[in-house]
GUKOLTI-608698 format. One record per residue (C-alpha): residue in one letter; x, y, z. Coordinates in steps of 0.05 Angstrom, whole numbers, plus 5000, padded with zeros to 4 digits. Layout:
  res    c1    c2    c3
    A     X     Y     Z
...
This chain:
  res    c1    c2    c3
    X  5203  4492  5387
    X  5198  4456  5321
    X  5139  4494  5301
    X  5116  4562  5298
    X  5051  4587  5301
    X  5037  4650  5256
    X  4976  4681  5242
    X  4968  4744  5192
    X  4917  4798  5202
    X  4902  4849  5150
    X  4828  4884  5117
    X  4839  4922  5062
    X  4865  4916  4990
    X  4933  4956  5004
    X  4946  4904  5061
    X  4926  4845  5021
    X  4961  4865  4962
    X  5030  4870  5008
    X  5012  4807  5057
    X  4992  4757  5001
    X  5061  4740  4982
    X  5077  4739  5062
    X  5022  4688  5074
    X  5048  4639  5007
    X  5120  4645  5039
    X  5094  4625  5103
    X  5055  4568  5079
    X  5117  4539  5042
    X  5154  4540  5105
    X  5163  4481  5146
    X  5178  4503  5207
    X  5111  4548  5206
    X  5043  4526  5224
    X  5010  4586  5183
    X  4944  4615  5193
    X  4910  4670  5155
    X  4852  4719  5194
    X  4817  4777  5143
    X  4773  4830  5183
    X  4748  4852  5105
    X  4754  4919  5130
    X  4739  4930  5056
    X  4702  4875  5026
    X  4695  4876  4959
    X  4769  4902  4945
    X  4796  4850  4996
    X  4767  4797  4960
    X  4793  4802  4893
    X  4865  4812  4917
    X  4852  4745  4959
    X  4824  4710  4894
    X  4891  4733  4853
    X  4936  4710  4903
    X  4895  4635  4914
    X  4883  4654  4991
    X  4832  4622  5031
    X  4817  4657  5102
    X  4822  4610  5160
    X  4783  4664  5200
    X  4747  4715  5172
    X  4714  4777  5205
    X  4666  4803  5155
    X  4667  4875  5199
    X  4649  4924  5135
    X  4584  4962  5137
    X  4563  5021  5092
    X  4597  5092  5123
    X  4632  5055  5169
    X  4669  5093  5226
    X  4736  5087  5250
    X  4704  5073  5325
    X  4656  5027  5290
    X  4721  4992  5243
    X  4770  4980  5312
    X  4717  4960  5360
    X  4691  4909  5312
    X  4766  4888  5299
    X  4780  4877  5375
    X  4726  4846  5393
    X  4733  4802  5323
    X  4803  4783  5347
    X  4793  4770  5417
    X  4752  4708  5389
    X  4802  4695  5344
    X  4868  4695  5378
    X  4832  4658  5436
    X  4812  4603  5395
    X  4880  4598  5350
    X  4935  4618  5403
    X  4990  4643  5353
    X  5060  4649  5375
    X  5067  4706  5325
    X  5011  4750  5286
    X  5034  4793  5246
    X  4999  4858  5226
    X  5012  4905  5166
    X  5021  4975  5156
    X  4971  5028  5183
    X  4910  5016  5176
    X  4851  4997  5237
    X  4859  4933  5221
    X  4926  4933  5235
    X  4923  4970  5301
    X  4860  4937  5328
    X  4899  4872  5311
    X  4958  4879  5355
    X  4920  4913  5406
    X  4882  4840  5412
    X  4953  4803  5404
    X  4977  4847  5464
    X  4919  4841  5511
    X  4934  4769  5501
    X  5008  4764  5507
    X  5022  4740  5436
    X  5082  4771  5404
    X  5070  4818  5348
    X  5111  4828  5276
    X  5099  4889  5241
    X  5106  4884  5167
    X  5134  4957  5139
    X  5152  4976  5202
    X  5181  5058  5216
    X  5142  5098  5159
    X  5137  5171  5195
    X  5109  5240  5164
    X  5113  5263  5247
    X  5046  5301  5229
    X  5003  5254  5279
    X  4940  5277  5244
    X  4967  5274  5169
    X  4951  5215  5144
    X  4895  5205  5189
    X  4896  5156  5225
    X  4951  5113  5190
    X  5000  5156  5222
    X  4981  5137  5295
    X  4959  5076  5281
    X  5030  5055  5259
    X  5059  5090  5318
    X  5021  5058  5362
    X  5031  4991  5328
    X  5111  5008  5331
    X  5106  5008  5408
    X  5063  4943  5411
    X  5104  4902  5365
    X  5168  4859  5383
    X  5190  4851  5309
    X  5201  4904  5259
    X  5199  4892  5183
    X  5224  4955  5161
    X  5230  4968  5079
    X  5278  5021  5092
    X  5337  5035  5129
    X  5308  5115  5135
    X  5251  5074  5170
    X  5300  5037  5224
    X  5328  5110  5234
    X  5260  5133  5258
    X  5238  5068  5304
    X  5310  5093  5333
    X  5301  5153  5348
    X  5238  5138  5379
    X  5274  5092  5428
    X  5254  5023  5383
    X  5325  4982  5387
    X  5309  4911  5390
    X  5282  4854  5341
    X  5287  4914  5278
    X  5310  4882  5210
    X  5310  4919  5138
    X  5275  4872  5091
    X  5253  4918  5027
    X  5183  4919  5022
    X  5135  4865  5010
    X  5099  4890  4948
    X  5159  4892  4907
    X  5150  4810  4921
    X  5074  4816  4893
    X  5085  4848  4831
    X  5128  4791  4812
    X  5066  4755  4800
    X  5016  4802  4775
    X  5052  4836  4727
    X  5052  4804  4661
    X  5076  4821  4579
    X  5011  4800  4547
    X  4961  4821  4604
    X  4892  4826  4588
    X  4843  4872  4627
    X  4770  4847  4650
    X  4763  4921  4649
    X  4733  4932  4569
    X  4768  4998  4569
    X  4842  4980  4589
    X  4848  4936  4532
    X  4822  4996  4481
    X  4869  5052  4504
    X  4932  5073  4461
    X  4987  5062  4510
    X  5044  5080  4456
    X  5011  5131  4422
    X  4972  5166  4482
    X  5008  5189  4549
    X  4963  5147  4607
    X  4957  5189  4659
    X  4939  5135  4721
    X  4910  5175  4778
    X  4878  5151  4856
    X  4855  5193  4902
    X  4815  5181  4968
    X  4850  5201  5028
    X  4809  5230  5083
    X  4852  5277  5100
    X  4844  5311  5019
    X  4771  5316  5037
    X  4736  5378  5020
    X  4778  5443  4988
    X  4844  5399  4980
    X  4798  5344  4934
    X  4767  5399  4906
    X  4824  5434  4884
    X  4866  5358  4856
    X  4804  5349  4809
    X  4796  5420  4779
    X  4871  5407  4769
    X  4865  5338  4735
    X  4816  5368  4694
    X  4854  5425  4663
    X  4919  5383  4650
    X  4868  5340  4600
    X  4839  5401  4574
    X  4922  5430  4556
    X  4939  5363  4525
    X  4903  5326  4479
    X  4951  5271  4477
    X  4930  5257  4544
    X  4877  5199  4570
    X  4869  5200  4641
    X  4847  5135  4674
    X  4813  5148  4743
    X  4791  5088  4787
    X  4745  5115  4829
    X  4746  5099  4905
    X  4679  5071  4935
    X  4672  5128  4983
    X  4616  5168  4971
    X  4653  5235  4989
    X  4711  5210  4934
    X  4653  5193  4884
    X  4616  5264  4894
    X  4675  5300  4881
    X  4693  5260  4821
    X  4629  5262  4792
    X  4622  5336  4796
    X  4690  5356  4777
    X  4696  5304  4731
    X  4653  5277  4680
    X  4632  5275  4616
    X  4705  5290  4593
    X  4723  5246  4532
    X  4790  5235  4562
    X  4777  5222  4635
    X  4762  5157  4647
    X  4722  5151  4710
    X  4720  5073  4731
    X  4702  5027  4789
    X  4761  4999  4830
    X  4802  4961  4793
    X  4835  4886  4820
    X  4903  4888  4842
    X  4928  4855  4779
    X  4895  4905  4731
    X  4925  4962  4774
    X  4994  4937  4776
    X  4987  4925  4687
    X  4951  4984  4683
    X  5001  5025  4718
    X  5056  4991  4682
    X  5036  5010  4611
    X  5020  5073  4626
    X  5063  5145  4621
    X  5053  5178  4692
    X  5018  5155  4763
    X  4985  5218  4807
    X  4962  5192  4873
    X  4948  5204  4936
    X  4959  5133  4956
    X  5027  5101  4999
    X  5026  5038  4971
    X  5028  5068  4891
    X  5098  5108  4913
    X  5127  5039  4912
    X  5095  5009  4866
    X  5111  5051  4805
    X  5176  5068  4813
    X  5188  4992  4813
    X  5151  4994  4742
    X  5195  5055  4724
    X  5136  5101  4723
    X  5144  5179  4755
    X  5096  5192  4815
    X  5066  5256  4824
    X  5040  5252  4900
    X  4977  5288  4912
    X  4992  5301  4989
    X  5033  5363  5022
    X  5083  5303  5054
    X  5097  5234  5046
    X  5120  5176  5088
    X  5160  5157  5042
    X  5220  5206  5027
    X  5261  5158  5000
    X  5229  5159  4938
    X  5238  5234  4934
    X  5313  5229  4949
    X  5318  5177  4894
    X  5278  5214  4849
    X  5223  5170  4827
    X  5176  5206  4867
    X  5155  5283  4869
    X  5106  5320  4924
    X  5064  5363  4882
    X  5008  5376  4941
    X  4939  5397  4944
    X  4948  5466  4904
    X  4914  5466  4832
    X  4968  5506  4803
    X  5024  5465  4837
    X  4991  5398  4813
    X  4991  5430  4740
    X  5059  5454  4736
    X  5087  5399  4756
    X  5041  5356  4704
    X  5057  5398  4657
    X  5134  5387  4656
    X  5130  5310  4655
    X  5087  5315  4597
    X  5129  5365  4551
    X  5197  5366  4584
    X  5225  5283  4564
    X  5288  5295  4597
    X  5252  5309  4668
    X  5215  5253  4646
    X  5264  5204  4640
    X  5301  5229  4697
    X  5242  5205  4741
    X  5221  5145  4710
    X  5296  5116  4712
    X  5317  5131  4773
    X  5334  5075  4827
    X  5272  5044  4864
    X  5294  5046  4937
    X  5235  4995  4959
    X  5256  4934  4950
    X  5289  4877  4904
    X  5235  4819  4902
    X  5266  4782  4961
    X  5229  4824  5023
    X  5185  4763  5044
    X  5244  4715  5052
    X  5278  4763  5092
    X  5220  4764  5135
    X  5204  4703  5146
    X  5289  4689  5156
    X  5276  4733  5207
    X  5224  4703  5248
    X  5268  4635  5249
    X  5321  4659  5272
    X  5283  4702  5334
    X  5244  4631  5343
    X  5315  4597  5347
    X  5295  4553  5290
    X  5355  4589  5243
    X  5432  4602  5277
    X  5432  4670  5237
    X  5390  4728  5221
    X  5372  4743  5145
    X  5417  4795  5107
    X  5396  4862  5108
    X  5363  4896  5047
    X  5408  4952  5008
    X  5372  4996  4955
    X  5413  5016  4894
């Protein structure tokens, strides 16, 4: 084989952002005859990553519709796909993560006998229903796939123990790659606002949240908590980019607004996130993907979930689990923003994601499993 056939699959903005350096690497390649399929599983967020990044789609999907299930989101991905893959025949797609996308994707690669890569491979909480779905989905994907991209070493331990022995390599993560390229000194925001906050005088508070599974009381509870950690500091400005779910924009709205300093805003690009967040003083999320992104920007993340998939950053510090309890959330606010040497013991510690070099590893890998390289890449060690 002289040539090999790869096709990425992702939908969302957290995939993109993670599998746009992937697909450049790919392209550069040789020995790779690269493809790119989007299922726009989100489509406005997809798109601006894609635009950032100077991707153009040989395939694309175009499956979003407004309150869009998670029946409606796979069976529109399969079905997508089986078109797809029929008409491309990859040797390789690789998938990302844990979303639908990625599920419904290798689900089509298998029912065609294509071999499947998963890109951060072996993130477990072991709560199957927390986060929901991500957490099956990337179970699922883990028994699908014949290649395992794992950021982690923690994460080969847990393919392991569930039995997952062959074609597993530790890369570091992908989006440590990304933010190579969208993080810049003299950034400036399309976002009017960005460019008009006080970043050295003010503490930026950066805060997402949207996961399905904080729906409801848990929601509920993170905003009345965001809310009285402005009202305690005044040095505070607290920059909220607002998830297009209706349910996330409800809550926000009620709990929310008409604070001077809470800064309710539409989605942001992947670029403005990654300057925002690096400028600012502390990230509070609910999201994966920001867990490893901030510590890389030496920023303290104050996780707005009762677990995480991602312990390492709590072992290394970078990273605490303050929950879905108002009075948790605000403690633990509270100390980053009046205690400096908690602070700084946070936003220095050791980022155990990744050291910009995850996508060579990767595609290193898939050469050598191709027989197109004699050895396998080196394995990625944090600290």
């Amino acid at each position: 084989m002289s040539r090999i056939r790869v096709m990425t699959i992702f939908g969302t903005r957290p995939e993109a952002i993670k599998m746009a350096p992937l697909v450049q690497a790919l392209k550069q390649q040789p020995e790779v005859e690269a493809t790119c399929c989007v299922t726009a599983q989100h489509r406005e967020m997809l798109d601006s990553v894609l635009e950032i990044f100077h991707i153009q789609p040989e395939y694309d999907l175009n499956i979003m519709q407004p309150r869009q299930s998670l029946s409606t989101i796979t069976t529109k991905c399969l079905l997508g796909m089986e078109e797809v893959l029929g008409q491309a025949r990859p040797d390789l797609v690789l998938v990302h993560g844990d979303t639908s996308t990625t599920f419904a994707g290798a689900l089509a690669a298998f029912y065609q006998q294509i071999a499947v890569g998963h890109v951060e491979a072996g993130l477990r909480t072991c709560d199957k229903y927390s986060p929901f779905p991500e957490e099956m989905n990337r179970k699922l994907v883990g028994d699908i796939a014949d290649l395992h991209f794992c950021p982690t070493r923690k994460n080969r331990e847990n393919l392991l123990r569930e039995g997952i022995e062959q074609g597993v390599f530790v890369t570091g993560n992908t989006v440590i790659d990304a933010l190579k390229t969208t993080v810049v000194k003299d950034y400036h925001f399309a976002t009017p606002l960005l460019n008009q906050l006080d970043y050295t005088g003010k503490k930026v508070i950066v805060v997402t949240c949207h996961r399905r599974e904080n729906y409801g009381q848990p929601m509920e509870n993170i905003m009345t908590a965001l809310r009285e950690i402005a009202d305690a500091h005044p040095q505070v400005e607290l920059v909220y980019p607002v998830h297009l779910s209706p349910v996330v924009r409800e809550a926000a709205g009620k709990y929310l607004s008409g604070h001077p300093r809470i800064h309710l805003i539409d989605p942001l690009t992947a670029d403005e996130m990654h300057n925002l967040m690096a400028r600012s003083y502390l990230v509070m999320t609910d999201s994966g993907g920001l867990q490893e992104e901030a510590p890389a920007l030496g920023r303290p993340v104050l996780v707005l979930r009762r677990e995480t998939e991602r312990p390492e950053a709590v072992e290394a510090g970078t990273v605490r689990i303050a929950g879905t309890r108002r009075e948790d959330i605000v403690e633990l606010a509270n100390r980053l923003l009046t205690d400096e040497e908690a602070y700084r013991a946070m936003a220095h510690a050791v980022n155990p994601y990744g050291d910009g070099q995850a996508c060579r590893r990767i595609v290193e890998a898939i050469l050598w499993k191709f027989g197109l390289r004699d050895t396998p890449p080196e394995e990625f060690q944090a600290g």
